[in-house]
ZAKOL-318949 format. One record per residue (C-alpha): residue in one letter; x, y, z. Coordinates in steps of 0.5 Angstrom, whole numbers, plus 500, padded with zeros to 3 digits. Example, Ala and Ser with C-alpha at 12.3 -4.5 7.8 and 13.67 -1.06 7.14 Angstrom:
% ZAKOL-318949
A525491516
S527498514
***
This chain:
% ZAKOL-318949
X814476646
X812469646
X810464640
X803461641
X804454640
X800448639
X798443645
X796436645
X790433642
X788440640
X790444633
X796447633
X794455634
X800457628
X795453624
X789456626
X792463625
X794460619
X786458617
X785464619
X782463626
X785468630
X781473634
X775477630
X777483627
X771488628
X765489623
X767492617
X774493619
X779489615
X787489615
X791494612
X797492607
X803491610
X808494607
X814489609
X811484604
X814485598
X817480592
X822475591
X828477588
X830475580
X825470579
X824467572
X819469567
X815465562
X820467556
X827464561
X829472562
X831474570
X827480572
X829484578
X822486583
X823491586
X825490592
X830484591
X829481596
X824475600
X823478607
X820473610
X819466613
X812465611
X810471607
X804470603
X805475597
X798475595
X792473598
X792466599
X787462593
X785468590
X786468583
X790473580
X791472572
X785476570
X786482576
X793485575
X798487580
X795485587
X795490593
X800485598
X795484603
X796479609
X790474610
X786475615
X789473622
X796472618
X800479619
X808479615
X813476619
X819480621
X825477618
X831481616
X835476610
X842477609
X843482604
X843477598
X838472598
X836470592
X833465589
X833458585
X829455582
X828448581
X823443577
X821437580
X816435575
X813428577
X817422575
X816415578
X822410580
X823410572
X823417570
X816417567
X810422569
X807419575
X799419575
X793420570
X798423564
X791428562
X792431570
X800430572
X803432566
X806439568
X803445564
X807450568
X816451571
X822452567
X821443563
X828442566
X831438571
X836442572
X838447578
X838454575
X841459580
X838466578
X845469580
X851468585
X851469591
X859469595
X857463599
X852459595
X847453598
X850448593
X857450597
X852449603
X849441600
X857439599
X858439606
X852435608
X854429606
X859429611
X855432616
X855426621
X862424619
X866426625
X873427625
X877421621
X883424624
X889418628
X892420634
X898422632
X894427627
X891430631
X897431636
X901433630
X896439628
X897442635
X902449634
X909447637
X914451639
X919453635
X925449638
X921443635
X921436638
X920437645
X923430646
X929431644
X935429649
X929428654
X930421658
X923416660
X924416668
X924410671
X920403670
X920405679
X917410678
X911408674
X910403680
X903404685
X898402689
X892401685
X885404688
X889408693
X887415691
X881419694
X876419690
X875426689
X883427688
X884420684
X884424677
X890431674
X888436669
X893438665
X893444661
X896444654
X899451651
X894451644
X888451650
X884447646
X885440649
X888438655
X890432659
X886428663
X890423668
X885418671
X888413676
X885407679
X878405677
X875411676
X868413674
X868420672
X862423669
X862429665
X859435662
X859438655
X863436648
X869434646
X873429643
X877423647
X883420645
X887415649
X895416649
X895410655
X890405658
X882404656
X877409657
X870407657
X864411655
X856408656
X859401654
X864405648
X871402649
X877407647
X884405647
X890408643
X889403637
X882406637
X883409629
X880417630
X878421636
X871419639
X866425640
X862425648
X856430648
X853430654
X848437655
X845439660
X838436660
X841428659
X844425664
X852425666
X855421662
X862417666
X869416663
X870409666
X877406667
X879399666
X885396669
X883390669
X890389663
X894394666
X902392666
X908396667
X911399660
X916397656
X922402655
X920403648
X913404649
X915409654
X920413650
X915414645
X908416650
X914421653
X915423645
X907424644
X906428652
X912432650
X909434643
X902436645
X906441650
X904441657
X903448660
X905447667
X909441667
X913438663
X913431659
X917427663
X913431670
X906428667
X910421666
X912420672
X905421675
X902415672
X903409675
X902401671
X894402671
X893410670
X889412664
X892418660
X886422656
X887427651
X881431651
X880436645
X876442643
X870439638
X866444633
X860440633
X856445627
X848442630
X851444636
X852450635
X846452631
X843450637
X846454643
X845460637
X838460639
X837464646
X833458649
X839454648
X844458649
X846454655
X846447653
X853445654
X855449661
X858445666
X852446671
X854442678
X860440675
X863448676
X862447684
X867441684
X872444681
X878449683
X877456679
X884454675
X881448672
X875451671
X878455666
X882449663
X875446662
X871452659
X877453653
X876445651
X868445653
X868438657
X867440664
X870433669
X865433674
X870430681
X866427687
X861421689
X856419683
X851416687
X849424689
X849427681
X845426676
X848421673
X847415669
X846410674
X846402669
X843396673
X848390672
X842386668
X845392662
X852387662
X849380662
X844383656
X849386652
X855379653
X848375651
X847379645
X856378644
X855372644
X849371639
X853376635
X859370634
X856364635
X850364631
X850363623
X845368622
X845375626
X841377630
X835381631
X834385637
X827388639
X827393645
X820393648
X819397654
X812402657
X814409656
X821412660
X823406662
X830406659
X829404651
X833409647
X839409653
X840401653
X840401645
X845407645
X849402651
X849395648
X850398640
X856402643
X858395646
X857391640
X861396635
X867393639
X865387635
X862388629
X864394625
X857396623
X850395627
X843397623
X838400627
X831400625
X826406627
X820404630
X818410634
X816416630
X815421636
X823419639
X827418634
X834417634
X837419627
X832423624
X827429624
X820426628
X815423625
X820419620
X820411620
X827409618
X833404617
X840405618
X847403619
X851405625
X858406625
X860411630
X859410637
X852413640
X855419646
X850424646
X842425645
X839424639
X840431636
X848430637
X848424631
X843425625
X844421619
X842420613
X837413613
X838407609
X831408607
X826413611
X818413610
X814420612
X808418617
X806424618
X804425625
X809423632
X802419634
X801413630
X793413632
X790414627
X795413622
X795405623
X795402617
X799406613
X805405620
X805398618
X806399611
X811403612
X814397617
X814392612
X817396607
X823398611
X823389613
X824388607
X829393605
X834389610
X832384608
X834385602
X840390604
X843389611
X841382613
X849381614
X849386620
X846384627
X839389627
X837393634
X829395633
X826400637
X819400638
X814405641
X812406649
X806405647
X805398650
X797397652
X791397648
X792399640
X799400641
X800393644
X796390637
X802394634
X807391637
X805385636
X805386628
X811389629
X814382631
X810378626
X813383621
X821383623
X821376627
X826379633
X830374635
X832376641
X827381646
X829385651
X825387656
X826394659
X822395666
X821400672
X819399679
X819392679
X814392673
X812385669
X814385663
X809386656
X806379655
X805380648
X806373646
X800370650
X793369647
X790377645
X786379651
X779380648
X780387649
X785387642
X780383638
X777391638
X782393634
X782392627
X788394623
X789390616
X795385617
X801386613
X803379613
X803373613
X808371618
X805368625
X808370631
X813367634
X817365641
X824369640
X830364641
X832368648
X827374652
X832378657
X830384662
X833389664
X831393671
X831400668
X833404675
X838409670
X837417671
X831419667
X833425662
X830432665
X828434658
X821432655
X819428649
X817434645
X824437647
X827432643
X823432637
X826441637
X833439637
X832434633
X829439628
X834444629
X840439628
X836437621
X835444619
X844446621
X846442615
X844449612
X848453615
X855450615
X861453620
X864460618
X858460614
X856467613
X850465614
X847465621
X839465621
X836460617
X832467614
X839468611
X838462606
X836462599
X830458598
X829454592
X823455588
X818449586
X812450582
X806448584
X804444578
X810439579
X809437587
X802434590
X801437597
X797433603
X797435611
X797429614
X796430621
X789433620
X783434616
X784442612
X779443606
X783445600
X781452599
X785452606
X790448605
X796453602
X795457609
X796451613
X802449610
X806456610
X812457614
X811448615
X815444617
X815439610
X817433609
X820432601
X818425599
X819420592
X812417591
X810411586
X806412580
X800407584
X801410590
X798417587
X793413584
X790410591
X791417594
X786421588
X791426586
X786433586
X788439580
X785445582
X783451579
X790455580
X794448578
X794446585
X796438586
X793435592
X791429595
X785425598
X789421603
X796420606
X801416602
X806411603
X812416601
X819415601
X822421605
X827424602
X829429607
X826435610
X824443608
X821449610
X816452607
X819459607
X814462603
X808461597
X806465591
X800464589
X800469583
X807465581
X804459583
X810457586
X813454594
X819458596
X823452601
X828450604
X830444603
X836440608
X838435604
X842434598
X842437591
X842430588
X835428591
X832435590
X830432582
X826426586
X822429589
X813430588
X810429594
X810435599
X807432605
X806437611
X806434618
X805435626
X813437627
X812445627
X818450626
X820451633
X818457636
X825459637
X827459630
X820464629
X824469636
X831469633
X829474629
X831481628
X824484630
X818480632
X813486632
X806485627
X811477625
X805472624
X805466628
X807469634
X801473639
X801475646
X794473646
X790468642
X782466643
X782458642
X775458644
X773458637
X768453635
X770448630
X777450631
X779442634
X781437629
X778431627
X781425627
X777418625
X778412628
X779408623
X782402627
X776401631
X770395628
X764399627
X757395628
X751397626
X750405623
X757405624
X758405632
X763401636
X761394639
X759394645
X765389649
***
């Protein structure tokens, strides 16, 4: 069965159903009460008493309990229905999902009420700031909060850590009375080797790492993930250099849909060893216990400019959430890299999960760099070392032409130099750090080896724009730019800064770009071009054709020649897996955080929501126009971004009370992001969302705004269930040929003339 889903330029088709606009039921015919809707478990009465229902549990991803803005105090217990066009959704929870319930009053920066005090005080929820957990489960979502704050760190282990972690045989040190073998036979010709026999597997008794013997110049793509630490030589991984003094395993991911990343070596340094350095190698090989050779076999293979790998099994937790899912099951398989290997190593690559892949490159689809990628990277170095302030890097390029695998490549290469890099986002629809529509700013301080999903992490600051197209939010984009500008400014101006910037590169998206330079006065740009194409002339005079676009400025800075302008000629592979695709794994990575490794947990309907009022967050739908008695369907089983908004800013947006103590809003705020949600579930009779929240406990106490987006819960989180039958949201057929059933969306950019139409040009 598969999920209708939404199509672009159109409505989704979730929300439509949601709005009730599926297929007509016949006359007179309405839908029977499904009899899997039932009630959350232990809720909070109004006298702070936890009363059982008579169920126990919260079933669903999406379940309505009564229908949808219709009031309930004055009818008593409510037959469960379902909303026209919105059955239950089939979901099959752990045996103890529970609960809790939180109270997120609204509260500005300074802990007062945000708002009109007659309209925003809470009138309804527990009047505390505390989190209250109705009863205990054996693996609790606060356990699940303390292991996000290390979500993104990777293994901060020392080489030697990790060989000392690896099981040794009972006789202890294997280098005992074992002597290095000669300076003789560490001696050869370099570039000698075949290209395809130039490298050696070596397989270790743990079977969770093995050795990678490179010998010469090498290039060595590879597919799958793992950890690499260098015993001997420097390796090189998209412009990462990694050595023995490199303090902590690095971690390489490199998934089906992207291009073949390459170990590289570098010989360029490589000598003979001394006597010392060689016993203690000999010391290291011997501890991690080759299977099929022994420690001094493995030393006498290398020669003065071989490079000798440890490559480690990796637990990636976003990782395995993902290939969790059917869709995904096959993200890290080796692919091609299968057929060029013996069956024996084969199998020693498929116990650790990086798969080599040996033979020409030229022939694969790997990343293939242009030699403008070194020129523009030493040029950036050198600036980095030179000048008093650090520079500001903006990437400019059309769509597809190489942004984000320049910016991964020159921040690798900058990190040999500079602990940190900041980062800021400029593109909400490719994000590379956070979930999709959020502009961001960040402190890098590992190595970029991997896609977007692989390397999530919490943001200096981040603000919610609503929407992956920034048409029609143009306004509140720059706002947002400018407030990001400004926390550099004020943070982060010691560090170099990389701005990425959109694919949008004509008409409005090309006035956007030009703001953005007026906003953040790039030093340096770098131009990324395909097929010989020139680069954006954003710098010369506006062509007539911007003067028709009318964005209020944020500004006052005039826009000025950066000191250099670089070109890269983008001639890289082009990754296999569309934008959207991306914008999935980024989800799902987001949403990984609420299920740590061996947890119990393995779905996200086997998590215990939280539980907000209605009276103590405001509601809006960002990325289209939903009347308000239509909005709570609109919402439900949502991606929700939960924001912290200022006191004046729910005042411009005209926060809206209705009857049922429902707070909405009249237009998009700028919102600082927080993290993001699902809304699991909404109780109109409670008047309470059931969510679940991935970000940390600490924040949840800020949040007052609930801002519902275009990113949708990806259709494989509604398929891994444990039956989708009568489930809402998912249809075999859908009947989009309603009228009205297509979004509006006002363009507010555009200079009206007389009655409100554009200019003629």
């Amino acid at each position: 069965m598969k999920p209708v889903r939404d199509k672009k330029k159109s409505m989704s088709n979730s929300i439509r159903k949601k709005l009730g606009r599926g297929k007509k039921s016949a006359p007179g015919k309405r839908s029977a009460p499904d009899p899997k809707l039932v009630e959350v478990c232990e809720l909070q009465d109004e006298g702070g008493k936890a009363g059982r229902s008579r169920s126990g549990k919260l079933d669903s991803l999406g379940e309505v309990f009564t229908p949808l803005g219709a009031p309930s105090a004055k009818r008593g217990r409510q037959e469960h229905r379902s909303p026209q066009g919105v059955s239950a959704l089939n979901l099959t929870p752990a045996k103890d999902t529970q609960v809790t319930i939180i109270d997120t009053s609204f509260q500005d920066d300074s802990g007062n009420l945000s708002g009109n005090s007659s309209s925003l005080s809470p009138d309804e929820g527990t009047g505390s700031h505390s989190f209250q957990p109705v009863s205990m489960a054996p693996t609790t979502l606060e356990e699940s909060f303390d292991s996000n704050s290390s979500r993104n760190d990777q293994s901060s282990s020392s080489l030697s850590s990790s060989c000392s972690s690896l099981p040794m045989d009972e006789g202890g040190d294997h280098s005992d009375g074992l002597t290095a073998p000669p300076l003789e036979s560490m001696q050869g010709a370099v570039g000698s080797y075949d290209e395809a026999q130039n490298y050696k597997l070596i397989s270790l008794q743990s079977g969770s790492a093995y050795l990678l013997l490179l010998q010469g110049d090498t290039r060595m793509p590879v597919r799958g993930l793992a950890e690499i630490s260098s015993l001997y030589g420097t390796v090189i991984a998209h412009g990462y250099e990694i050595t023995p003094q490199t303090p902590s395993p690095v971690p390489i991911y490199c998934p089906i849909i992207v291009s073949s990343k390459c170990l590289e070596t570098d010989c360029s340094e490589g000598r003979e060893l001394e006597q010392t350095e060689r016993n203690a190698l000999l010391h290291t090989i011997s501890t991690l216990r080759p299977d099929s050779m022994t420690a001094q076999e493995v030393l006498s293979e290398m020669k003065s400019e071989s490079v000798l790998v440890l490559v480690s099994k990796l637990n990636h937790q976003p990782s395995s959430f993902i290939t969790s899912h059917v869709a995904h099951k096959n993200l890290y398989s080796g692919g091609s890299a299968k057929k060029m290997l013996q069956k024996s190593d084969i199998a020693i690559c498929d116990k650790v999960g990086l798969f080599i892949n040996p033979g020409t490159t030229h022939h694969q689809n790997v990343i293939q760099l242009h030699q403008d990628y070194d020129v523009t990277a030493q040029a950036v170095l050198d600036a980095v070392k030179s000048d008093i302030v650090p520079p500001r890097v903006m990437f400019v390029g059309a769509k597809n032409s190489g942004k984000s695998t320049a910016l991964r490549y020159l921040t690798n290469r900058l990190l040999t130099i500079s602990q940190h890099v900041g980062y800021l986002e400029c593109d909400p629809g490719q994000c590379e750090f956070t979930a999709p529509a959020i502009l961001s700013l960040h402190t890098i301080k590992q190595a970029l080896l991997g896609p977007p999903f692989t390397h999530l992490q919490n943001a200096e600051k981040a603000y919610f724009l609503g929407d992956v197209n920034v048409e029609d939010h143009a306004e509140n984009y720059l706002k947002m730019m400018a407030a990001l500008n400004r926390q550099y400014r004020d943070s982060l101006s010691h560090l170099p800064l990389f701005i990425n910037t959109m694919g949008w590169v004509e008409g409005l998206g090309l006035k956007l770009l030009r703001e953005i330079a007026r906003i953040t006065q790039p030093t340096h740009i770098i131009h990324l071009v395909a097929n010989d194409e020139k680069p954006v002339a954003f710098f010369s005079q506006e062509k007539g054709d911007l003067s028709y676009f009318s964005i209020p400025s944020v500004t006052d800075q005039p826009l000025l020649p950066p000191k250099q302008t670089l070109t890269i000629q983008a001639k890289c592979q082009i990754d296999s897996y569309q934008a959207s695709s991306q914008r999935e794994l980024n989800l799902l990575a987001a949403f990984s955080t609420l299920l740590p490794l061996n947890s119990d947990a393995k779905r996200l309907t086997d998590i215990r929501p939280r539980v907000v009022p209605w009276s103590h967050v405001a509601l809006h739908i960002c990325h289209m126009s939903v009347p308000v008695n239509q909005i709570l369907y609109a919402a439900n089983a949502s991606v929700v971004a939960m924001c912290t908004t200022s006191k004046e800013e729910l005042e411009r947006c005209n926060v809206q009370k209705g009857s049922e103590g429902l707070r909405t809003l009249t237009s998009t705020p700028v919102s600082e992001c927080l993290g993001i949600g699902i809304i699991r579930g909404i109780d109109p009779q409670k008047k309470a969302f059931y969510i679940l929240p991935a970000l940390s406990n600490d924040l949840l106490p800020k949040v007052n705004t609930l801002l519902v987006g275009s990113p949708f819960i990806p259709e494989c989180v509604f398929d891994q269930q444990f039956s989708t039958k009568g489930a809402p949201y998912l249809s075999e057929s859908f009947d989009t040929n309603v009228p009205g059933s297509l979004p509006i969306h006002p363009k507010t950019y555009l200079k009206r003339g007389p009655g409100g139409r554009p200019p003629k040009t």
